[in-house]
DRENMAR-245242 format. One record per residue (C-alpha): chain; residue in three letters; x, y, z. Coordinates in steps of 0.05 Angstrom, whole numbers, plus 5000, padded with zeros to 4 digits. Each point is the difference from the previous one (the first is absolute). Example, Ala and Ser with C-alpha at 12.3 -4.5 7.8 and 13.67 -1.06 7.14 Angstrom:
<rs>
seke / mido / X / Y / Z
A / Ala / 5246 / 4910 / 5156
A / Ser / 5027 / 5069 / 4987
</rs>
This chain:
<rs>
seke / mido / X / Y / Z
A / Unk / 3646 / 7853 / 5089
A / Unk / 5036 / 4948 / 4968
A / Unk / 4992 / 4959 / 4930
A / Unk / 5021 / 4923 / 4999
A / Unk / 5039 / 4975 / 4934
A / Unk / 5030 / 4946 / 4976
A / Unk / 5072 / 4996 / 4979
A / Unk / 5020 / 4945 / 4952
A / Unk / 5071 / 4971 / 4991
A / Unk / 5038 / 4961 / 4947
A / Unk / 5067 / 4972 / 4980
A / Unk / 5052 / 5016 / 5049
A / Unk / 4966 / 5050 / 5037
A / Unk / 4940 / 4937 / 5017
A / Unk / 5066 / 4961 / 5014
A / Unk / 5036 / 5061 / 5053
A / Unk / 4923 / 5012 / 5033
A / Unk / 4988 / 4928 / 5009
A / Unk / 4920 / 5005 / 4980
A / Unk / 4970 / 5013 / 4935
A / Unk / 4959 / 5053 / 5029
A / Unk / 4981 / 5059 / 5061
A / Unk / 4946 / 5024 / 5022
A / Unk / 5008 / 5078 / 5031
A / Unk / 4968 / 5045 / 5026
A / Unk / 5026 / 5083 / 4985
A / Unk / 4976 / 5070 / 5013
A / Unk / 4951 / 5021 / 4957
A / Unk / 5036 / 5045 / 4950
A / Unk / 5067 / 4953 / 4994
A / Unk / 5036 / 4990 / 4936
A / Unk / 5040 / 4951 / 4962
A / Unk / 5064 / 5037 / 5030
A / Unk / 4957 / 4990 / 5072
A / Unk / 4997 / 4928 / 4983
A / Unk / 5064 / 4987 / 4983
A / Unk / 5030 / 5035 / 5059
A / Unk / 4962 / 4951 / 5047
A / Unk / 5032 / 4951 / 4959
A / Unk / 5065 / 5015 / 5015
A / Unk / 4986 / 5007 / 5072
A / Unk / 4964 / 4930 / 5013
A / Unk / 5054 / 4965 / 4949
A / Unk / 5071 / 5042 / 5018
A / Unk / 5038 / 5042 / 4946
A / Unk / 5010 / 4930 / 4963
A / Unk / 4937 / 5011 / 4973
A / Unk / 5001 / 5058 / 4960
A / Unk / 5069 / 4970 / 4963
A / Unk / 4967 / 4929 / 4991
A / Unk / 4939 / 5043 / 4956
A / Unk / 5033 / 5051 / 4963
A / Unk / 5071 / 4961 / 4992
A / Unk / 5025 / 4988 / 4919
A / Unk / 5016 / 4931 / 4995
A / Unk / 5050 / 5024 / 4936
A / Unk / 5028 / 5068 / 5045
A / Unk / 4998 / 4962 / 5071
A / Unk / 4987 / 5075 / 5023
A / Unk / 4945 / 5039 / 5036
A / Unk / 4967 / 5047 / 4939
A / Unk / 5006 / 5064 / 5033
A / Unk / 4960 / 5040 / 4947
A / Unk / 4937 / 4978 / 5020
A / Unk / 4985 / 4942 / 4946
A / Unk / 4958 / 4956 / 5036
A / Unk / 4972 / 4940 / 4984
A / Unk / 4924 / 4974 / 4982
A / Unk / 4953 / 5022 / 5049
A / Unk / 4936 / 4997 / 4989
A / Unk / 4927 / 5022 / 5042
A / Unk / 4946 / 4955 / 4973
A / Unk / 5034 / 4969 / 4946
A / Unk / 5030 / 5074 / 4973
A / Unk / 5065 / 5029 / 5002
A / Unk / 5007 / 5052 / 5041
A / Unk / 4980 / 5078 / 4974
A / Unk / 5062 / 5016 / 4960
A / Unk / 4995 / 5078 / 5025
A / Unk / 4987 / 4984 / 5077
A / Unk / 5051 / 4942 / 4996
A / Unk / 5008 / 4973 / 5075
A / Unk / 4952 / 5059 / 5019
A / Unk / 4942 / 4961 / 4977
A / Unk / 4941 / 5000 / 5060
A / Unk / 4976 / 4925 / 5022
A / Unk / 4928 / 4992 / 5021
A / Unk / 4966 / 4948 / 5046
A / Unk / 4992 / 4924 / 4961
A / Unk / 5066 / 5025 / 4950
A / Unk / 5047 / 4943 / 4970
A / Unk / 5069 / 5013 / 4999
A / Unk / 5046 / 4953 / 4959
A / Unk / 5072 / 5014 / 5006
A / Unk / 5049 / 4969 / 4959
A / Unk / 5080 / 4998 / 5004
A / Unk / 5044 / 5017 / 4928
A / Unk / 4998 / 4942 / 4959
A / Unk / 5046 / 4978 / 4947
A / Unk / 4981 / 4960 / 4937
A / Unk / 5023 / 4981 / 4936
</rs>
């Protein structure tokens, strides 16, 4: 059985994709970690640098830090993390690190 999502991009992650948004299909079940890991594999390696890079560090956070996704508008469940499930109709926006100031 499967559930269909929708994964939503911006800044330079909708500029490395080429499309503002996917529509996928995963096994019933998947995760955010699930999700991301088809990611990679349709996009290459480049893709998990271009979302998680700091644009102050230039370096690949490897403590986990991740930044803003959210299912249906809310950041993900701060004690399941990238374990979060996804069911069928879910929107998944995914956004880079971000400077400001």
């Amino acid at each position: 059985m499967v559930v269909w999502i929708t994964v939503r991009f911006y800044a330079s992650l909708r500029v490395f994709v080429g499309r503002e948004e996917l529509k996928l299909d995963l096994a019933k079940g998947s995760t955010v970690e699930d999700l991301l890991r088809m990611l990679t594999q349709m996009f290459g390696a480049r893709f998990e640098e271009v979302r998680t890079r700091d644009p102050f560090e230039a370096y690949v956070k490897a403590d986990g830090v991740n930044p803003a996704i959210l299912v249906n508008g809310h950041s993900i469940d701060p004690e399941k993390g990238l374990w979060t499930r996804l069911g069928d109709g879910d929107l998944v926006v995914i956004m880079p690190l971000m400077a400001s100031g």
